[in-house]
C-alpha positions as CSV (number, residue, x, y, z in Angstrom):
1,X,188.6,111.6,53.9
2,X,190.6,109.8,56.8
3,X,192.0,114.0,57.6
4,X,188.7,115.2,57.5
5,X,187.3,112.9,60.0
6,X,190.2,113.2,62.6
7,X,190.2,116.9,62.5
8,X,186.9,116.9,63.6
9,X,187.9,115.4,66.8
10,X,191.2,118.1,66.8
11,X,193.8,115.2,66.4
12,X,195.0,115.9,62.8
13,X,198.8,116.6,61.7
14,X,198.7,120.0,60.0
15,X,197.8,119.7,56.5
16,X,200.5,118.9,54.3
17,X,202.3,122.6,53.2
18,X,201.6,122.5,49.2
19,X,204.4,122.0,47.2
20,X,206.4,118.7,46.2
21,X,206.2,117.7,50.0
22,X,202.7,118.2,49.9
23,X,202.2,116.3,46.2
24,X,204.2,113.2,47.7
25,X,201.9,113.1,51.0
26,X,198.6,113.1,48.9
27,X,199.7,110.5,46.4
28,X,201.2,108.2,48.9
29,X,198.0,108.5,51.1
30,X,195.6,107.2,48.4
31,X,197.7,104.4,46.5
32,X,198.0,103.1,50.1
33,X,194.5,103.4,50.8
34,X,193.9,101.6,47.2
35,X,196.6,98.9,47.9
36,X,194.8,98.2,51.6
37,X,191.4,98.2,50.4
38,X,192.5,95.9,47.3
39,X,191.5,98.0,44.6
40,X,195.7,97.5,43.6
41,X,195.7,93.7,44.5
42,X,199.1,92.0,45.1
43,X,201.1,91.3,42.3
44,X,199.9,94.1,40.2
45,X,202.0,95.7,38.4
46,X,201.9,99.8,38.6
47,X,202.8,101.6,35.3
48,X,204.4,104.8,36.5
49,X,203.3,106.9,33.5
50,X,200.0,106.2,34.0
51,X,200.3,107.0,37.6
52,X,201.4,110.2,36.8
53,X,198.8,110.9,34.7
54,X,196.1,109.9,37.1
55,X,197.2,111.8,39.7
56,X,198.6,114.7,37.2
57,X,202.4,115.1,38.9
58,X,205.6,114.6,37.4
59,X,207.8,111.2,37.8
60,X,209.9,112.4,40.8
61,X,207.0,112.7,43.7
62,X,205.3,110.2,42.1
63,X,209.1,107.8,42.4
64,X,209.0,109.2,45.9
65,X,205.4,108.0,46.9
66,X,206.2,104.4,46.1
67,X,209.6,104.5,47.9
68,X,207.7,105.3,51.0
69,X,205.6,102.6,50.1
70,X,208.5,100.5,49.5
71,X,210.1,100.7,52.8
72,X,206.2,99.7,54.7
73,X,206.8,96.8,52.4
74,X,203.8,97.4,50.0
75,X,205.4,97.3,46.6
76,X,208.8,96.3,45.6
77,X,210.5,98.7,42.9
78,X,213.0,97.0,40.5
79,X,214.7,99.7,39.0
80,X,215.0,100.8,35.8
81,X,211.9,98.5,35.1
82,X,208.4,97.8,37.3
83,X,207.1,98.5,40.4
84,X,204.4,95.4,41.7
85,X,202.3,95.5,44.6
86,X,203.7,92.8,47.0
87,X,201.9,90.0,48.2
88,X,200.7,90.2,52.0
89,X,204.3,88.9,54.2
90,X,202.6,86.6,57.3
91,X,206.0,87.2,59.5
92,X,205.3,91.1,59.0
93,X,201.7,90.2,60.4
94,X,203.0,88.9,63.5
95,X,205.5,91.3,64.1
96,X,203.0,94.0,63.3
97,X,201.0,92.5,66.1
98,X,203.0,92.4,68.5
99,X,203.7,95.4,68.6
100,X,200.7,97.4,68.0
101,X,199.3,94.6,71.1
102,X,202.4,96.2,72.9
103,X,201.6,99.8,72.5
104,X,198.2,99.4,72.4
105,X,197.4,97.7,75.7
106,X,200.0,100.3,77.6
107,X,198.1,103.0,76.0
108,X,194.6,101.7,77.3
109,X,195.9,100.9,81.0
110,X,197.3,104.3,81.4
111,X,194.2,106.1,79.9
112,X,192.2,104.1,82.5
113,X,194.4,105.3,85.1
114,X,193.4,108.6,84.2
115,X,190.2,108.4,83.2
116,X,189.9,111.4,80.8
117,X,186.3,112.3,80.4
118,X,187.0,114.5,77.5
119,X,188.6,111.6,75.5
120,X,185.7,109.2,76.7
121,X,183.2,111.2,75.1
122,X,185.0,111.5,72.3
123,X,185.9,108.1,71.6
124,X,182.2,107.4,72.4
125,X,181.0,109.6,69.4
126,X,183.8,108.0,67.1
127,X,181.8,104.5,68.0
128,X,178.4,106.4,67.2
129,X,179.7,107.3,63.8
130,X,181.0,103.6,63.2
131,X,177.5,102.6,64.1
132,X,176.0,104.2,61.4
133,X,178.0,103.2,58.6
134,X,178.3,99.6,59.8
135,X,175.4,98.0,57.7
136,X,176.2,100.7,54.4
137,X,178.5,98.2,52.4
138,X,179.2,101.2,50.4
139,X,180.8,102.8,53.2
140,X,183.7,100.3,54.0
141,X,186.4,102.7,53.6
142,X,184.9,105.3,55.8
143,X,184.3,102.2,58.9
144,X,188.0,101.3,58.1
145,X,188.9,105.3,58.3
146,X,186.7,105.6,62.1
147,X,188.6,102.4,63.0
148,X,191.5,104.1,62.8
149,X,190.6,107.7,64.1
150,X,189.5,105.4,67.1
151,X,193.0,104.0,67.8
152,X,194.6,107.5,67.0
153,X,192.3,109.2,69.2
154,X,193.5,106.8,72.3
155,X,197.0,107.8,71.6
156,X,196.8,111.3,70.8
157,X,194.9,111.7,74.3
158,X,198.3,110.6,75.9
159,X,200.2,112.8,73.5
160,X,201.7,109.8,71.9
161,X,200.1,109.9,68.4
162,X,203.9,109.7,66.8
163,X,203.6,105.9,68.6
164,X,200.3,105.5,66.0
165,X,201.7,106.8,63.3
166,X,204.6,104.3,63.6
167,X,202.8,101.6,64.1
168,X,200.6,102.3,61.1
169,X,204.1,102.2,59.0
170,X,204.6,98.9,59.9
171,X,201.3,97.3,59.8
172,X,200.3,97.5,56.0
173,X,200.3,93.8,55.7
174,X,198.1,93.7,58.6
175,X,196.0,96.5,57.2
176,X,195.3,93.8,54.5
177,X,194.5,90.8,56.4
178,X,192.4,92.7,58.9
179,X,190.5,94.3,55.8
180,X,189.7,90.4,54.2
181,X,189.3,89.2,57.9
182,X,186.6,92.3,58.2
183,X,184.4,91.2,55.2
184,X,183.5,88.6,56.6
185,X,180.7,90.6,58.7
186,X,183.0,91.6,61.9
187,X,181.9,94.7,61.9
188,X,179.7,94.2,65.1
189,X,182.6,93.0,66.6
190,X,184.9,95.7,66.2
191,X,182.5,98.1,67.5
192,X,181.6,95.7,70.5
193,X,185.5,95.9,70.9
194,X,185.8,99.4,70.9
195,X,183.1,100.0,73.2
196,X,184.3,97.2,76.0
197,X,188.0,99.4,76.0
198,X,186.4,102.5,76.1
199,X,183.7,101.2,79.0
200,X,187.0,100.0,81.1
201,X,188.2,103.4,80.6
202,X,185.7,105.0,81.7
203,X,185.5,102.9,84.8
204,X,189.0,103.5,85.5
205,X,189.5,99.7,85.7
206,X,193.5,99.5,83.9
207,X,193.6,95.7,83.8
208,X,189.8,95.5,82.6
209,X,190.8,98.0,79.6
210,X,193.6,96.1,78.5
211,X,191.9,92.5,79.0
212,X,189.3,94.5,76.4
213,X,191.8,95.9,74.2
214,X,193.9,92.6,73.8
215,X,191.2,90.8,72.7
216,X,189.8,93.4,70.3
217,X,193.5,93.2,68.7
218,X,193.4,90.0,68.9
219,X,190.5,88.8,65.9
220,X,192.1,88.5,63.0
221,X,195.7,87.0,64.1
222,X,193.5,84.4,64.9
223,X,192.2,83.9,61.5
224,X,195.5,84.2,59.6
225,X,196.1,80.4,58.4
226,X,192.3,80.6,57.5
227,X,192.4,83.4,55.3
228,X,195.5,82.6,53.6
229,X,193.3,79.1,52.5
230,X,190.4,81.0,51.3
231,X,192.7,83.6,49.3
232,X,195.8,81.8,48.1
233,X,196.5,84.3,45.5
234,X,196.9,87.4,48.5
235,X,199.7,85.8,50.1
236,X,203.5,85.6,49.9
């Protein structure tokens, strides 16, 4: 779903080219969605033959999948025996944090400096869409998937959307926290967020937009200690 969305707005890397290549992308793609969203909780164990089965490919794109998923830290493979989702890593939170607060914040001063109409608009419509899903609790996964066309769409406008993709390799034990911290009912925050960057943008006030886009980062690193009381079980 998450390509369909951001090639409507024209921001999508080409599809994957069929083939193995093509086979690894897709597989990777939804066992991290399932891993984020906690349909494969931490400390499950994945059986690789049933894996293949599900997702009717052979053992090596399937082995290849999970080593990318390895290296963002999501599952550790013990050869010749299991593969388990890890538990969420807090140290891997904060670093996560820092730098997508880093990137992020540079990224919304210089878009303000230029204020882009076209991207304005955009981003503006990708707030409308979060709008509607917001109150749908059946439609989590497609808020989650605007949330991140959002912050895609920021860097893609400064032709810098291999920064997002890099900082979405290294945040899938944020992923996770933000995803407990955001059932908690923040949805009206996150759109409040998006809107007060996007507002500072469009005003082409730079230290306004990162003021806004600090704090919007800035929710659930708050609530990290909290979280980790209420589910013990979720972290390392």
């Amino acid at each position: 779903m998450t390509h369909s969305i951001i090639s409507t707005f024209s921001l999508a890397d080409p599809a994957p080219n069929p083939g193995q290549g093509g086979t690894v992308q897709r597989v990777y793609e939804d066992l991290r969605q399932r891993i984020i969203s906690f349909d494969l909780p931490p400390d499950m164990t994945l059986a690789r033959n049933d894996l293949t089965e599900e997702y009717g490919v052979s053992l090596t794109p399937l082995r290849e999948a999970l080593q990318k998923l390895h290296l963002e830290g999501l599952v550790r493979i013990y050869p010749q025996s299991r593969t388990v989702v890890t538990r969420i890593d807090i140290p891997q939170i904060y670093e996560a944090h820092f730098l997508r607060v880093s990137l992020e914040c540079e990224v919304a001063r210089n878009l303000a400096l230029a204020r882009d109409e076209q991207l304005v608009t955009r981003a503006r419509s990708i707030i409308r869409m979060q709008e509607a899903v917001a109150l749908d609790p059946d439609q989590v996964s497609m808020f989650q998937e605007l949330d991140e066309v959002f912050h895609n769409t920021l860097f893609a406008a400064l032709g810098r959307g291999a920064l997002h993709r890099m900082i979405r390799e290294r945040s899938g034990h944020l992923e996770r926290a933000r995803r407990l911290h955001n059932a908690q009912g923040r949805v009206g925050s996150i759109i409040a967020g998006h809107s007060s960057v996007i507002d500072a943008i469009a005003a082409g006030d730079a230290d306004g937009a990162v003021i806004a886009m600090r704090g919007h980062l800035g929710g659930t690193i708050s609530q990290i200690e909290q979280l980790k009381i209420r589910h013990p079980d979720y972290f390392s």
